[in-house]
Structures are given as C-alpha cells and as structure tokens.
C-alpha positions in Angstrom: -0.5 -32.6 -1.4 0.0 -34.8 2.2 0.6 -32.5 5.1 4.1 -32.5 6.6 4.1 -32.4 10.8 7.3 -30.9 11.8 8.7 -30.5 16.0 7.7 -26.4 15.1 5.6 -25.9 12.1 3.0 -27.7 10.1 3.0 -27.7 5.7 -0.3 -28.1 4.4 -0.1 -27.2 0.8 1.0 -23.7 -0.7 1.8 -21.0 1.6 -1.0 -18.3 0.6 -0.3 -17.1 4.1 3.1 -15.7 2.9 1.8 -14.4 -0.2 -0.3 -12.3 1.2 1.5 -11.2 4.0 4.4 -10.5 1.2 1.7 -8.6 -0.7 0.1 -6.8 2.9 3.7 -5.7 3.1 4.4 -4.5 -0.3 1.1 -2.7 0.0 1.9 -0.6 3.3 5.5 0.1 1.9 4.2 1.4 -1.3 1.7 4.1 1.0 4.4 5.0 3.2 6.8 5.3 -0.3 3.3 7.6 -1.9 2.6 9.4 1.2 5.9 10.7 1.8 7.3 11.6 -1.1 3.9 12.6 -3.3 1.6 14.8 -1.4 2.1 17.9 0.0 0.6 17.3 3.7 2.1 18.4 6.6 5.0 17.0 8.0 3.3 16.4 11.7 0.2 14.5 9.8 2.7 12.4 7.2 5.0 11.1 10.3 2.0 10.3 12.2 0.5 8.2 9.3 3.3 6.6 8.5 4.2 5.3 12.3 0.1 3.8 11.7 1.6 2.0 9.0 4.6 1.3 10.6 2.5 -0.7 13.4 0.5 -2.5 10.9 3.4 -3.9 8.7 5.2 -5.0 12.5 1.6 -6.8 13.2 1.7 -8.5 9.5 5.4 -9.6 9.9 4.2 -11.1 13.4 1.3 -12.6 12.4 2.0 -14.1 8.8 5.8 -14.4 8.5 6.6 -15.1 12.5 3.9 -17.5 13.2 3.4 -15.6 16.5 -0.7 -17.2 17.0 0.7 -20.9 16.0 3.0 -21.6 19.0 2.3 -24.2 21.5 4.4 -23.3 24.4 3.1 -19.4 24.2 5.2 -18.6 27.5 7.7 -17.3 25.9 5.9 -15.1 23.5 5.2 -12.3 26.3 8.5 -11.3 27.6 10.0 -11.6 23.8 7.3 -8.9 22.8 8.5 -6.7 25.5 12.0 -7.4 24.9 11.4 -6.6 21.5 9.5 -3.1 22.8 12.8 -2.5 24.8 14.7 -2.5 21.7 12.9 -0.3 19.9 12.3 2.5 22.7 15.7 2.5 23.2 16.6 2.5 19.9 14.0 5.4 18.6 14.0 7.2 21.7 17.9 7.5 21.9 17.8 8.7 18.1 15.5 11.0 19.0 17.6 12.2 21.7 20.4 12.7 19.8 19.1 14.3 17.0 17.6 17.3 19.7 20.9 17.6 21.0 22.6 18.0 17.5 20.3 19.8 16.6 20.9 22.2 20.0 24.6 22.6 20.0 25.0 23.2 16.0 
C-alpha cells in the first residue's frame, strides 16, 4: 500500500496506532468500570486510582488519537495544553465547589 502525504497527516498502511490506542482505552475503562463497582476498597483509595487512570487514558487519547508528537509547527501545542488544563480546573474544581456547598446548606 503507497503512502498518502497530506498538508496535516501522513497514511502509511493500516492504522495499528488506532487500534491499539482503541484497545489502551477500552482496557483503562474496563479497570475503572471493575474497580469501582467490584471491590470493596475504600472510597479515598478507588477515586485516587481511578483519577491515575483517568491521566493515562487523557495521555493515550493525546498521543494515539490526537497526533499530539507528529505536528510540525509545535507552537501551538503548549498554550492549547494549558488551555485545555484551564478547562478542566475550572470545570472539576467548580463541581467540587458546588457539591461542598450543597452539601453544607442541605
């Protein structure tokens, strides 16, 4: 199979990077899925484990699925990732926050 050069991305054959960052994913859902609902651990110590796995299935999505080490023009990539980190802080911690004070008042 000839290789296809595109302005953003290069084909060369089948995509065994997706399939195994499909399967990396499927694998880290299905211990977060077992972990939380199977064993009897303590909450503090299941949360924790799963936020671990959390991290690892954002690092698969960014390196197999978002192409994040095959970019040319990498100036972007920096204030993206802390964009990105924005986001989620302010997401998370505002849950958080909210949830405390529900949980407060009622």
């Amino acid at each position: 199979m000839e290789a296809k050069e595109h302005k953003f991305h290069r084909e060369e054959g089948f995509p065994w990077k997706h399939v195994l960052g499909l399967f990396l994913s499927l694998v880290l859902t299905a211990i977060a899925f077992w972990l939380a609902l199977a064993t009897h651990q303590p909450p503090a110590l299941v949360i924790s484990i799963i936020v671990i796995l959390g991290v690892g299935q954002l690092l698969v999505q960014l390196y197999m699925f978002m192409h994040f080490t095959e970019s040319d023009d990498r100036a972007w990539q920096v204030p993206a990732i802390y964009f990105g980190l924005f986001i989620v802080f302010c997401v998370v911690g505002g849950s958080i926050w909210i949830m405390t004070f529900k949980s407060i008042v009622a």
